[in-house]
C-alpha positions in Angstrom: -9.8 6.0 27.8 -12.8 5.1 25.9 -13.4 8.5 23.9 -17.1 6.7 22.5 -17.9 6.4 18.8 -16.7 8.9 16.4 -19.8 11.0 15.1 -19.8 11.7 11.7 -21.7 15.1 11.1 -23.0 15.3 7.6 -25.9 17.1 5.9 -27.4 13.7 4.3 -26.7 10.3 5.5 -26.0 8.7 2.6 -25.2 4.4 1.6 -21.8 5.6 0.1 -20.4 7.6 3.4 -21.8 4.9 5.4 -19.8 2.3 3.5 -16.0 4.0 2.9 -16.5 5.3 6.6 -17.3 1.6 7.5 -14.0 0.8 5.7 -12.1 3.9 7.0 -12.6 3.7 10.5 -14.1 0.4 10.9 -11.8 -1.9 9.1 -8.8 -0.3 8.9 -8.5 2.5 12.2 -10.8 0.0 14.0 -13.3 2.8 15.4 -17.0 2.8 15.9 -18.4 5.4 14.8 -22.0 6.6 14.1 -23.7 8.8 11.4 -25.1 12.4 12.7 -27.6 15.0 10.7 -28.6 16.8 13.7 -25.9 18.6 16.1 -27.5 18.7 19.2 -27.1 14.9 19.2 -23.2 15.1 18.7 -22.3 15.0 22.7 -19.2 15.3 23.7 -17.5 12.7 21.4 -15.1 12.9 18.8 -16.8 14.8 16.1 -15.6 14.5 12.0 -17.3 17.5 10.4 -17.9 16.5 6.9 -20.0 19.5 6.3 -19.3 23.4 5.5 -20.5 23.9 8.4 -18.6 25.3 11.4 -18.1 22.6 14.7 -15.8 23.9 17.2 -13.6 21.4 18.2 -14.2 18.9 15.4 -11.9 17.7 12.8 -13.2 19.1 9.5 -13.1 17.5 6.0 -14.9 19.5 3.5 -16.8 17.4 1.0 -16.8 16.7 -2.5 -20.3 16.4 -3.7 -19.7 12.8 -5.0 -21.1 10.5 -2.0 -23.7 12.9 -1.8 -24.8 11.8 -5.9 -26.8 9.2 -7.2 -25.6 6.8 -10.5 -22.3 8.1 -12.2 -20.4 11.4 -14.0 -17.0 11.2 -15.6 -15.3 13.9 -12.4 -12.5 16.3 -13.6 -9.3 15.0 -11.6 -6.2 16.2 -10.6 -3.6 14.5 -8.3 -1.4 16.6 -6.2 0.4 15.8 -3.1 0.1 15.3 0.6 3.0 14.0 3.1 4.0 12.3 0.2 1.0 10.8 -1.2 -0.5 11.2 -4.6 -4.6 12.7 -3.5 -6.9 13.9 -5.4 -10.4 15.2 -4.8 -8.7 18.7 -3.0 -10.6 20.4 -0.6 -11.2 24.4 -0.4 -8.6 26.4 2.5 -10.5 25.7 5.6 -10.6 21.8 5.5 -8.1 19.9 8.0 -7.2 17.6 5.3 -6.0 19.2 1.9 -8.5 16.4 -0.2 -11.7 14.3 0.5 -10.3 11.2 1.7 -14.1 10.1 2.1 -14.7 10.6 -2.4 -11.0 9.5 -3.2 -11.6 6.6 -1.3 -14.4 5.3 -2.3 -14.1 6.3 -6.2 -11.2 3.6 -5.9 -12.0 0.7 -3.7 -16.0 1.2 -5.6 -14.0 0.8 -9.1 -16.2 3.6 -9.7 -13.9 4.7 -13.2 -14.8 1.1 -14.3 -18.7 2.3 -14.4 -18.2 4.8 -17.0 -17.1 4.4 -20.5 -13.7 2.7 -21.8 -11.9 0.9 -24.5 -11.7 -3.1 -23.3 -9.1 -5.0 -23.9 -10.0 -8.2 -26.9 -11.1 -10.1 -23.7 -13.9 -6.9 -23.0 -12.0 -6.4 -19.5 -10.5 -3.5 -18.2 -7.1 -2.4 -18.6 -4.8 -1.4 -15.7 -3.4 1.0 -18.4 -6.9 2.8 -18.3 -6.8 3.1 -14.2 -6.8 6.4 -12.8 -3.9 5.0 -10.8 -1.7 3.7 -13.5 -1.6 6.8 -15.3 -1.1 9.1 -11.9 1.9 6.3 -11.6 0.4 5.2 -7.7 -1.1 1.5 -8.7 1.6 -0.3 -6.9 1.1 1.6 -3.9 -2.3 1.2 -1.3 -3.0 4.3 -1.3 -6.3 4.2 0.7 -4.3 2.5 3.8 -2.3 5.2 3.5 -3.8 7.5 3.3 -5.8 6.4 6.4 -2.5 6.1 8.3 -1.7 9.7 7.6 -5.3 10.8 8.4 -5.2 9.0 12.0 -1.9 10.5 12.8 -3.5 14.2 11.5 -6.7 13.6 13.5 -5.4 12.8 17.1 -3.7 16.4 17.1 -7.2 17.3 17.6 -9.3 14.7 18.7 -6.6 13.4 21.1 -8.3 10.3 23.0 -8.8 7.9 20.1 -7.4 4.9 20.3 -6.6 3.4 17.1 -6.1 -0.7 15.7 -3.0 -1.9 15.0 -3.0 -3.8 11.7 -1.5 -7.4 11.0 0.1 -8.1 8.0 -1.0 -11.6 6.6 -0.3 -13.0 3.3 -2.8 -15.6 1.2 -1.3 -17.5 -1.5 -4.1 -18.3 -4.3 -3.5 -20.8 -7.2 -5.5 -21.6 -10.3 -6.2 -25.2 -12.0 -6.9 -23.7 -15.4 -4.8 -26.9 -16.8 -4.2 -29.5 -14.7 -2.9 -32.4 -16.9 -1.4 -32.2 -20.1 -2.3 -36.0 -21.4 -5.0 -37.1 -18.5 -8.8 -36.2 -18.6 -9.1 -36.5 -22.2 -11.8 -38.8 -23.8 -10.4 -41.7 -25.9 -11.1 -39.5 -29.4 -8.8 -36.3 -28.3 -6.1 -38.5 -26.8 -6.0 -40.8 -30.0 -6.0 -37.6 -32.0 -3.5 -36.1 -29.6 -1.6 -38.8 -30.1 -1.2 -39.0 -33.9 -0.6 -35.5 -34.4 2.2 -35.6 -31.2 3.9 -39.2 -34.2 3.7 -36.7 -37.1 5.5 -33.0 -35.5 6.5 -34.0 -32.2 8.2 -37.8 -32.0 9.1 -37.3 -28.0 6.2 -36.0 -26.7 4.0 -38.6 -28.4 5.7 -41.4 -26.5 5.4 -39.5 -23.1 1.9 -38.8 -23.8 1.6 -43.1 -24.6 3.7 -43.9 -21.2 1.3 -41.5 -19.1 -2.0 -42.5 -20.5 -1.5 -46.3 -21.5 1.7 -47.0 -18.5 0.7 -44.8 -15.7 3.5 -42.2 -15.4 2.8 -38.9 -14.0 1.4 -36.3 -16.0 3.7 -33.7 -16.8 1.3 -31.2 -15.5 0.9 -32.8 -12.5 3.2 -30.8 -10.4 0.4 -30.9 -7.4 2.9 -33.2 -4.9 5.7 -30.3 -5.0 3.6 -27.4 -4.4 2.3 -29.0 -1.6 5.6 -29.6 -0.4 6.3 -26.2 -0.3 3.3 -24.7 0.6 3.4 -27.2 3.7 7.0 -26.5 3.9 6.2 -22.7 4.4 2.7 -23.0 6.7 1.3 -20.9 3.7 -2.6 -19.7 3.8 -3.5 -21.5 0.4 -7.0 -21.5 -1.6 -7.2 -23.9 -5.1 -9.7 -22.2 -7.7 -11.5 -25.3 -9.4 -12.6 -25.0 -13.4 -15.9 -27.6 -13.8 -17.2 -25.2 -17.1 -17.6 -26.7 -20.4 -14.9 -26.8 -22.4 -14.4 -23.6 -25.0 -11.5 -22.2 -26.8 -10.7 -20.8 -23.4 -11.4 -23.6 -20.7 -9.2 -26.6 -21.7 -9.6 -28.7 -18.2 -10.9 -31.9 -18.4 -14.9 -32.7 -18.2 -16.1 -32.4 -14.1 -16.9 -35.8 -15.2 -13.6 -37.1 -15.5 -12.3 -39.9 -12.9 -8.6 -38.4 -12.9 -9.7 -35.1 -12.4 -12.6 -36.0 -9.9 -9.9 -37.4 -8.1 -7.2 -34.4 -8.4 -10.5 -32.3 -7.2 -10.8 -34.3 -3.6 -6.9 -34.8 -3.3 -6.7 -31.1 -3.0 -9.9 -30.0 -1.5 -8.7 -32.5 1.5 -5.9 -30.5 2.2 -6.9 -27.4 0.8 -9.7 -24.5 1.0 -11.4 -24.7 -2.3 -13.5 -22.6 -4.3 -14.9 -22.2 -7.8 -13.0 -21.2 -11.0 -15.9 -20.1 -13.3 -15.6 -20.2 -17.1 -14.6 -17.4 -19.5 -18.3 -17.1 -20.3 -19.8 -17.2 -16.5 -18.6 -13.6 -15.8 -21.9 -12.6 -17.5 -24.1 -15.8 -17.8 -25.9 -16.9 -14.3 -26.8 -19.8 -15.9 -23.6 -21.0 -16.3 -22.4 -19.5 -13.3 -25.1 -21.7 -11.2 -24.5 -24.7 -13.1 -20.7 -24.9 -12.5 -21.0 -24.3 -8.8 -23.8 -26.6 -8.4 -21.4 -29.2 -10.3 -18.2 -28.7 -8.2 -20.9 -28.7 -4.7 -21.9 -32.2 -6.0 -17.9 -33.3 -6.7 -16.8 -32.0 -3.1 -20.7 -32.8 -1.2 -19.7 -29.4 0.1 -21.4 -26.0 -0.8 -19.2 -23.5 -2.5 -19.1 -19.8 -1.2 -15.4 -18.6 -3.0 -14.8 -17.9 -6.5 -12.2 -16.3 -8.5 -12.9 -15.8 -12.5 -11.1 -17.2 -15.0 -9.0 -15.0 -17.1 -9.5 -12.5 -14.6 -12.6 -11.6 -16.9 -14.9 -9.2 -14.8 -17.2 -6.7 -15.4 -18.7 -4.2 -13.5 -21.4 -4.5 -11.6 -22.7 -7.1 -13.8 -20.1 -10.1 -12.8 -20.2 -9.4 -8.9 -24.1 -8.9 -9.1 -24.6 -12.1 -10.4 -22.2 -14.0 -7.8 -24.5 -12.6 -5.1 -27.4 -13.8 -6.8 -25.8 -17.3 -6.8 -24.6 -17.4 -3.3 -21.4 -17.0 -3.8 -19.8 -14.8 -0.8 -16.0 -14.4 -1.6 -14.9 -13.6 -5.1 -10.6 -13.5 -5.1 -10.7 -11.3 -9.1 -9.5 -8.2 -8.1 -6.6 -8.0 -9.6 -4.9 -7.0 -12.7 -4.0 -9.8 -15.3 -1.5 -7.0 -17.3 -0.2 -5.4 -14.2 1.1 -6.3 -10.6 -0.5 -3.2 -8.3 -3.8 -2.3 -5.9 -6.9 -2.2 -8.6 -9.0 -0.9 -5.7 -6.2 1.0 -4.0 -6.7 -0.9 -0.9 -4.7 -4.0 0.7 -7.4 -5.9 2.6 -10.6 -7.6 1.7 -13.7 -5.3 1.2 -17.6 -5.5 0.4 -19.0 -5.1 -2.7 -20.6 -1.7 -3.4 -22.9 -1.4 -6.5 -22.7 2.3 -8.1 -25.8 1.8 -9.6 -28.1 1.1 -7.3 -26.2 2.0 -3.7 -26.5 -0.9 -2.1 -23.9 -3.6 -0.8 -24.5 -7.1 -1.0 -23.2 -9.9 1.1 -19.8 -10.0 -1.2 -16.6 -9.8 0.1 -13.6 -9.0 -2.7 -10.0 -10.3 -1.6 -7.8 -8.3 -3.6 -4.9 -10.0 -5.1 -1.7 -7.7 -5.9 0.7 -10.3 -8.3 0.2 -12.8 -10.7 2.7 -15.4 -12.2 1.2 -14.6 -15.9 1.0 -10.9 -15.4 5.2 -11.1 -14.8 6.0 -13.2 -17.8 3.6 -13.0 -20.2 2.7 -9.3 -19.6 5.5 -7.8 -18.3 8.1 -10.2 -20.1 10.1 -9.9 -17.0 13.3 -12.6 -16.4 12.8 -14.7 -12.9 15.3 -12.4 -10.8 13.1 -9.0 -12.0 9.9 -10.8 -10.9 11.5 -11.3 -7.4 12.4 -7.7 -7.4 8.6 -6.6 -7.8 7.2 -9.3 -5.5 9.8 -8.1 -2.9 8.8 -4.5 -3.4 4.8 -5.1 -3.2 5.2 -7.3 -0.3 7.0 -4.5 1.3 4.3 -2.0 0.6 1.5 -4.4 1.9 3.7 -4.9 5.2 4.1 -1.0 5.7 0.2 -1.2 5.9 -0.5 -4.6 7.7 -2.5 -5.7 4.8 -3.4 -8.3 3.1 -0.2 -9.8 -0.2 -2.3 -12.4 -2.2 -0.6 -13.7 -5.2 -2.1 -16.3 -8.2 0.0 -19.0 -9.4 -1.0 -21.5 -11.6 0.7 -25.2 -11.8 1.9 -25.0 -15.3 4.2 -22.0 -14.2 6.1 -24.4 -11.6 6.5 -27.7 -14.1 9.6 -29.8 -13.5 11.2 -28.8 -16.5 14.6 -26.1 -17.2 12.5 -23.6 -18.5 10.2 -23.7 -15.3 13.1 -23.8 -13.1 13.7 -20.2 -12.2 10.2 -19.7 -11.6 10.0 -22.4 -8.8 12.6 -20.8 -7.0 10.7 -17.3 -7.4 7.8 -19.4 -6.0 10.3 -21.0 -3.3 11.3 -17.7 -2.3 8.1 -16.0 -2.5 6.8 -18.4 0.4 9.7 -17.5 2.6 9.5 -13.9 1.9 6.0 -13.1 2.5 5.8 -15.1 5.8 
């Protein structure tokens, strides 16, 4: 039986309640559900009393005053538990839920600690050892879903005709081209210096580096014809991230100019959903943010609306304001590049919220939960421990019918020993996640 929307009585309306309710019962619960500062217009729907105030009947959630604030304030925290769950954000005896499910969740999926002060790591990004979730030990659970699992079950002993959505689990896989040849795409005075440095230290690689540039062969890097094997292999959802920056001590792809990798660029964008990789410097220059995507729009003849950072190099609200003032709608960076885990505590694409300013532009964030460099390089985990924690954060995703994302980049899955036991963690990966 259609019970109507859900009002939501509240002293203020507010942006912030209006977006985590929009995620809470709109995205995940899938509920409508309406805003309400005056009783008398309350009716006889389901009523969430996020007020002191007494509603008989309702379901009551006593509020923190954060939603209600404007800008930021370093909040004194304290997790404790609920059916199991790490919450914090506790609520006064007379609340139907023991925290503010309303503050907790939006101080995470908001990245609201990344607003306030904190040491950056020699890249200026933000540590997952600095999260409020590492240190409380929950970042490789999602704890707003749930959470919001354990709220639903809670609120039908009281409001008893809702109806609630039944969440799909879905997994996307996401690689990056930060290198995509190891010989090809260079101009004739690297690859001539390349090559007589490779006579003088390395004797081997200099002749493979002759035979792929001057004979033909395959570029060692140029592992693109086995991941789409597998990816086709497995039906995989697959986006390619795209580099076209100028090259720095931290973008080593080839010019945008380039014939080989023009051609790499159309090879996969013609099988493939593509989207920008923007330099180390475009996470805070719009300039160069612009340039590169009007670059890679002219490559493909295709505008470009997805984007994922390299060197996961975000900061808050700075990077994400200034995709939106590009036009770029998707951005794929939330994500950890020292840890595997949920930096927004959530395991499904979200909007943007700006702390500052309270408002949401047109920016959706797909969250990613593992990547390849984050297990080896980070972690200095062997291939049969990475399996272990891709197995256990796919699990945790599927409990929730969210959303597993993973990065991979080709020079992880190179046809080489050393590479070996990382293509069959990417072999089993696809089979695992489906």
């Amino acid at each position: 039986m259609d019970s109507g929307p859900v009002k939501i009585f509240t002293s203020r309306d507010v942006p912030r309640l209006r977006y985590i309710a929009d995620i809470i019962f709109g995205d995940i619960l899938g509920l409508s559900w309406e805003i309400v500062t005056d009783k008398r217009k309350l009716g006889k729907n389901p009523v969430i009393n996020y007020s002191g105030d007494e509603i008989n009947g309702s379901f009551k959630i006593i509020p923190d005053s954060l939603l209600f604030e404007a800008g930021v304030r370093n909040p004194d925290l304290k997790v404790t538990e609920w059916k199991g769950l790490p919450v914090f954000f506790q609520a006064p005896e007379g609340s139907d839920l023991p925290f503010d499910i309303f503050a907790a969740s939006f101080f995470l999926v908001s990245r609201y600690e990344e607003y306030l002060e904190f040491e950056p790591d020699e890249y200026g990004r933000f540590r997952a050892s600095s999260s409020f979730a590492f240190r409380n030990g929950f970042l490789a659970r999602p704890v707003i879903d749930l959470w919001t699992k354990e709220f639903a079950r809670t609120m039908v002993m009281k409001l008893r005709n809702l109806a609630f959505r039944r969440n799909e689990y879905r997994s996307v896989l996401t690689i990056d081209i930060d290198q995509p040849f190891e010989f090809l795409g260079k101009d004739m005075f690297r690859s001539i210096g390349g090559l007589f440095r490779d006579f003088g230290k390395k004797p081997g690689k200099a002749g493979e580096r002759y035979r792929t540039v001057a004979k033909g062969d395959k570029d060692p890097y140029d592992v693109f014809d086995y991941m789409t094997s597998q990816i086709e292999k497995s039906s995989s959802d697959v986006r390619f991230f795209i580099p076209v920056g100028d090259r720095t001590d931290y973008d080593r792809h080839p010019s945008w100019h380039n014939d080989d990798y023009r051609k790499l660029i159309h090879k996969i964008s013609s099988k493939f959903s593509t989207g920008m990789h923007p330099s180390y410097y475009a996470s805070d220059d719009i300039s160069r943010l612009t340039t590169e995507k009007t670059r890679l729009k002219n490559i493909l003849s295709a505008d470009i609306y997805a984007s994922r950072f390299h060197f996961i190099r975000i900061r808050l609200p700075g990077s994400y304001r200034i995709l939106a003032q590009a036009g770029l709608t998707e951005d794929y960076s939330m994500g950890y590049p020292d840890e595997p885990g949920y930096r927004a505590g959530i395991a499904r694409p979200f909007r943007f919220y700006d702390v500052l300013t309270d408002t949401s532009p047109d920016l959706m964030i797909w969250p990613f939960q593992v990547m390849d460099s984050s297990l080896y390089q980070y972690k200095k985990l062997i291939p049969g421990e990475a399996e272990e924690v891709i197995k256990s954060t796919i699990d945790e995703t599927r409990k929730v019918g969210g959303l597993f994302m993973t990065i991979w980049h080709n020079t992880t899955l190179l046809d080489n020993p050393e590479q070996e036991g990382w293509r069959k963690v990417f072999e089993n990966m696809l089979k695992l996640q489906q």
